[in-house]
Structure formats: C-alpha cells, structure tokens
N, C-alpha and C positions, 0 to 999 in steps of 0.2 A: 197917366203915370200915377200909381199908387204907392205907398209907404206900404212895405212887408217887411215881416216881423221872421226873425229863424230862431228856432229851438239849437242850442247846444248841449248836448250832454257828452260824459265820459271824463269834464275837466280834472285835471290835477286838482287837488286841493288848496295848492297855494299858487296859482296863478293869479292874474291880477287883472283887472279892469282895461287899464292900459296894453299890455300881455294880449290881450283879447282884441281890443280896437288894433290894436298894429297889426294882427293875423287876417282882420277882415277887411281892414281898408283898402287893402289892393286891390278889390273887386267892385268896388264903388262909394259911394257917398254913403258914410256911416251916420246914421242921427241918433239911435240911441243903443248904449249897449246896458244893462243890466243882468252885474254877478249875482246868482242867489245863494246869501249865506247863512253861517247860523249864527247864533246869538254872541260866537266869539271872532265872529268877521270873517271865517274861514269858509272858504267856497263849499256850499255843498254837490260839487260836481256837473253842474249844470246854469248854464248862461240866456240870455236872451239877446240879439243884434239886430236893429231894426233896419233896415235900407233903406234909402231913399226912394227905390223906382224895385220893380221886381226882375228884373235881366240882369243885375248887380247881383242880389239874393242867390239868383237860380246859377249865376257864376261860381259862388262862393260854397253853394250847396255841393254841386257837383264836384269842386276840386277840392273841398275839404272832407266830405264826407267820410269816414274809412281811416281818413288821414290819421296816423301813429304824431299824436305832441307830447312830449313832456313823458314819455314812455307809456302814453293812455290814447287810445284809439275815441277817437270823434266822431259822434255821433249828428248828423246836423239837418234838420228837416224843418218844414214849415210849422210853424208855430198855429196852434189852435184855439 
C-alpha cells in the first residue's frame, strides 16, 4: 500500500482547505491536502489530495471527476 497523490483542478476560487478535505474524505484516509494560492490567499483553481492507499484515490477519482461543485466542474486525476 502506497501513499497517492490527486491533481484537483477547476476549484472555485474561494473554497477552502477544509471545503476540500470534507469532499474527499469519504473515500478514504486523507493525509495531506494542499490548496494552491496566490500571494492574497485565494485559490488559484487547483488543489492537491494525497491518500493514504491508492483504491481510496482511484474511489475518489472516479466519483468526483466531472463532478459540477460550487457551480465549477472538477477536474481530478493522478497527480505527476
């Protein structure tokens, strides 16, 4: 069992860290999430979620992907 990492993109701008862990935690053990912002804290549209195990990840990929949040369409694949 490996630690995987998922690419977010498409976020709202003002969503939130937390926001983000509540969305993924239902698919498994979350260890690290990082929003990336700019220099005034505001999301620049894209996140990173790491999982604990990769069958959590590939859970989360699959039901979120597409997914319409916050009236923005979620982009979410394995991180590179």
């Amino acid at each position: 069992m490996s630690m995987v990492t998922l690419y977010i993109g498409g976020l709202d701008p003002h969503v939130s860290e937390g926001q983000l862990l509540g969305l993924f935690a239902d698919f498994g053990v979350v260890t690290q999430t990082r929003l990336v912002t700019d220099d005034d804290g505001v999301c620049r549209g894209f996140a990173y979620v790491t999982f604990e195990d990769d069958l959590s990840a590939a859970k989360a990929r699959v039901a979120l992907n597409g997914k319409q949040i916050q009236g923005q369409t979620l982009r979410v694949a394995l991180a590179t």
